[in-house]
N, C-alpha and C positions, 0 to 999 in steps of 0.2 A: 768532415770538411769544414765546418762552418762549430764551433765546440759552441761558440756564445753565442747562435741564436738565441737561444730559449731566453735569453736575457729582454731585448726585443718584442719578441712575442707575449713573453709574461706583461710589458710594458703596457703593451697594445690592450690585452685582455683587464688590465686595473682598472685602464682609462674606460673602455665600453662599459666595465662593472658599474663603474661610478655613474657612468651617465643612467644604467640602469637601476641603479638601488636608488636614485634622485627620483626616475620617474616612477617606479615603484610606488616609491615614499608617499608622491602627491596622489594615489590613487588606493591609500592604505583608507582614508577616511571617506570613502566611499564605497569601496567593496571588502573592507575589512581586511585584518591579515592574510585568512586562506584565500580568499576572494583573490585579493591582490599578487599574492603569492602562484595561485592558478594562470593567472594572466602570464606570466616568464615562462611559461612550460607549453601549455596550450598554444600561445601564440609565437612560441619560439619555434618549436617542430617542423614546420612546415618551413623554416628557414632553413634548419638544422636538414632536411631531406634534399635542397634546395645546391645545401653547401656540400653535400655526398653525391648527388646528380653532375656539377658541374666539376667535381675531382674524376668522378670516371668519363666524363665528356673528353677530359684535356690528357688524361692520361688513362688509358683504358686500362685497367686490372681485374684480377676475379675478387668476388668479395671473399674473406676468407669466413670459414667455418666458426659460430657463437661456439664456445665448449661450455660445457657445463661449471669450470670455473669463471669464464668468462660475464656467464649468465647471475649466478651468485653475488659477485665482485656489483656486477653493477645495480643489482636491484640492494643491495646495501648502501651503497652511494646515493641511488634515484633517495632513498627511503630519507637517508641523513640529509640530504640537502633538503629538502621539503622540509622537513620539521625545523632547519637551520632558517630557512626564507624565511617562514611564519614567525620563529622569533625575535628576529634581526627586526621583522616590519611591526612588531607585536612593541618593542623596545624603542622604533624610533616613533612610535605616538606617544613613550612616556617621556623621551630625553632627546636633546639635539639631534640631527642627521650624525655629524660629525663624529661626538662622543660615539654614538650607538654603531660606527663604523670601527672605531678604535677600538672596542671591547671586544667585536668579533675578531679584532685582527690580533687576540693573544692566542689564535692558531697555532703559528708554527712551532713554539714547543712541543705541541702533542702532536703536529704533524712529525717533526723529526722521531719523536718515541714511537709514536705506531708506527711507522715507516721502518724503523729500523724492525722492531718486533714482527712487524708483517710480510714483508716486504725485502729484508735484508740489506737495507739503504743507511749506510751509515754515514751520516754527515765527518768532515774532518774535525778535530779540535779549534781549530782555525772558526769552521763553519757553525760551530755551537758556538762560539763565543761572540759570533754577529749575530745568530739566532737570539739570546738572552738581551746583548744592548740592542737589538732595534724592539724586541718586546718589550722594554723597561719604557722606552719611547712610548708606547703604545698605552702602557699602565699608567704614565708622567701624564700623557693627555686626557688619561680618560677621568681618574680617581683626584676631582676636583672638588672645590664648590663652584655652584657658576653664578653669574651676575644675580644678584638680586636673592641671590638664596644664602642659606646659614650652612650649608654643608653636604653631604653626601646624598641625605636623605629627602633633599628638595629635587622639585621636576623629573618627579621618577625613583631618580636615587637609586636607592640599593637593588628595586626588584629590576628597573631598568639596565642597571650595570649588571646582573645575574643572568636575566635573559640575553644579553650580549655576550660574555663571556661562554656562557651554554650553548648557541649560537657558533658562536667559534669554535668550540669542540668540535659541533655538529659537522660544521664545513671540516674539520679537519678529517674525520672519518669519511666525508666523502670523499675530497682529494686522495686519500691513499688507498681508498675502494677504487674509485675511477683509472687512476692509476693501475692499480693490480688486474682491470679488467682487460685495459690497452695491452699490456704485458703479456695476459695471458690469450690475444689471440694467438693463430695461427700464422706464419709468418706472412706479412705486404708488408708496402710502405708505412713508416711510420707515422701520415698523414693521414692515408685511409685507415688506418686501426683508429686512432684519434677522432676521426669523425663517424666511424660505426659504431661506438662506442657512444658518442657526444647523442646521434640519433636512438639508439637501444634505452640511454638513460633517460632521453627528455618524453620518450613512449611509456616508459611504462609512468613516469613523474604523471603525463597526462592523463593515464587512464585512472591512476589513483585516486587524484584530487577529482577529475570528474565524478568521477564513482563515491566519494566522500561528500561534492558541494550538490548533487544532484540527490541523496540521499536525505542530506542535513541542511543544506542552505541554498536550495534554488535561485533564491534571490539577489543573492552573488553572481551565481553563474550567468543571471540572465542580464544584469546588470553591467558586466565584463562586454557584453554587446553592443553596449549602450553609449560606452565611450571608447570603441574600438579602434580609434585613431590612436589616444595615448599607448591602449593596450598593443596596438601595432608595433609600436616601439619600442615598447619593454621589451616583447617576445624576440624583435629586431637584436636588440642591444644586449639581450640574455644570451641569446643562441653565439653570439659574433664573439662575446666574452668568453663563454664554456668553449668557442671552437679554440679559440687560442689557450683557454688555460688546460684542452685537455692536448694540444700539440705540445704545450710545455709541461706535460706529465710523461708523454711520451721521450720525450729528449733528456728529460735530468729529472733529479729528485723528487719529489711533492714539497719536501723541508727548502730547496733550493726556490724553487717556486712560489711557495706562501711566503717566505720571510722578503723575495724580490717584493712583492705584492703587496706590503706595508705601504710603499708609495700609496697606496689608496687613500691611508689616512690623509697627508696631503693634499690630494685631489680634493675629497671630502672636504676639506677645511675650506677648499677655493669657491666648491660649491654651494654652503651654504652660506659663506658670504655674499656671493653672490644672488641664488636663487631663496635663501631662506629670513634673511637678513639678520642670521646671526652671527659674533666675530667672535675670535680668537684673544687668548691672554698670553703674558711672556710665558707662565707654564705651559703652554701649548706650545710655545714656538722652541722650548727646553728639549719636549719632548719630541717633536719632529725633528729634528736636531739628531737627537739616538736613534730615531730610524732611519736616518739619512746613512749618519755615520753608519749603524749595521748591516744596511744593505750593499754602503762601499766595500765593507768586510766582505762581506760575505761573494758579490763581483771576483775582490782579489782571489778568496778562500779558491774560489772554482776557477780559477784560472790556470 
């Protein structure tokens, strides 16, 4: 009835990501990557339970049956996004907010490749051809030198562009795990599979990092308590993000979805001008430009 929600939705979910990978960001030099990383899972759950409580309040369903692919699908997702956080956060203590948003966001190529190989989701020609220019965008922003440096290898530089780029892998493999996990319930609404799925991942994400910072770095974990208001809001703005980006895994592609989701870079850019006080150059504005343009493509592509 509605073919271009997912457009919307995806919209909705960049904008909460952003605000989350911001506060994230500001609580990486405090509780470290996995520390920080912990905080979007642990205190996203109980949102993520919150947001499955108040779908069968308003519209009563039976939950449908975990299957054993179901099960699979998503603890390879929980697993790729955890190690994706920690290096997205691991990369923005070496290099801009902005940048180290951009690097992850050369995703949807290999979202469209594993999608297609996993999944059976073959983008149009049309749709790869917005997929590659809004990635090029994405490469225009990131592969600079920036103020005050000689090149690549300044403020991070290459390991920070690698941990980004790996990052983005990362997420891409969860995108089309989470996906294939929604998929492969048993048939409900395409809302509640989306959120039993959004809760199933951020359970087992929880029980992993606790079981890892409780092992290896207490002091994280107890520190995470410490400033429970920001953490409030991560886990807030983590769960609110994964709920809409796993309804737009549920309605269209994961390749359709991440290449929408380049807007981030955008956002990013307004963010740390704002919150970071760092700005932008015309190669930057070169490169938003092809994400802009790819993403219009890609709008038409699915229409």
């Amino acid at each position: 009835m509605f073919p271009h929600l997912w457009i919307p939705i995806t919209l909705i979910a960049s904008l909460a990501q952003t605000g989350r990978n911001a506060t994230q960001a500001s609580l990486t030099t405090r509780l470290g990557p996995v520390g920080s990383a912990q905080v979007r899972f642990l205190y996203g759950l109980p949102f993520a339970l919150l947001f499955l409580a108040a779908q069968l309040l308003i519209v009563p369903e039976t939950l449908p049956s975990l299957t054993s692919r179901t099960i699979l699908f998503a603890l390879a997702g929980a697993s790729a996004q955890i190690l994706a956080t920690i290096l997205m956060l691991a990369a923005m203590q070496m290099k801009s907010f902005a940048v180290t948003t951009a690097t992850t966001k050369t995703e949807p190529v290999l979202v469209a490749i594993f999608g297609t190989a996993v999944l059976g989701d073959r983008p149009s020609p049309v749709a790869w051809a917005a997929i590659l220019v809004a990635t090029a965008g994405v490469v225009v922003v990131s592969l600079r030198p920036t103020k005050g440096s000689s090149g690549l290898f300044d403020r991070g530089g290459a390991p920070a562009i690698f941990m980004g780029v790996l990052s983005g892998g990362c997420f891409a493999i969860a995108a089309i795990c989470f996906r294939g996990a929604i998929l492969a319930l048993p048939e409900a609404s395409l809302h509640l599979r989306a959120t039993l799925v959004l809760v199933l991942g951020l359970g087992m994400q929880t029980l992993m990092l606790l079981a890892y910072l409780l092992a290896f770095n207490r002091a994280a974990f107890m520190k995470s308590f410490s400033v429970w208001r920001v953490s409030l809001g991560a886990g807030f703005l983590g769960a609110l993000a994964s709920q809409f980006w796993f309804l737009g895994f549920a309605l269209t592609s994961a390749a359709n979805v991440r290449t929408l989701a380049l807007v981030e870079v955008l956002l990013a850019q307004l963010v740390q001008g704002r919150l970071f006080a760092q700005h932008g150059t015309r190669q930057d504005l070169i490169g938003m430009a092809l994400i802009v343009a790819g993403a219009g493509a890609l709008i038409l592509a699915t229409g």
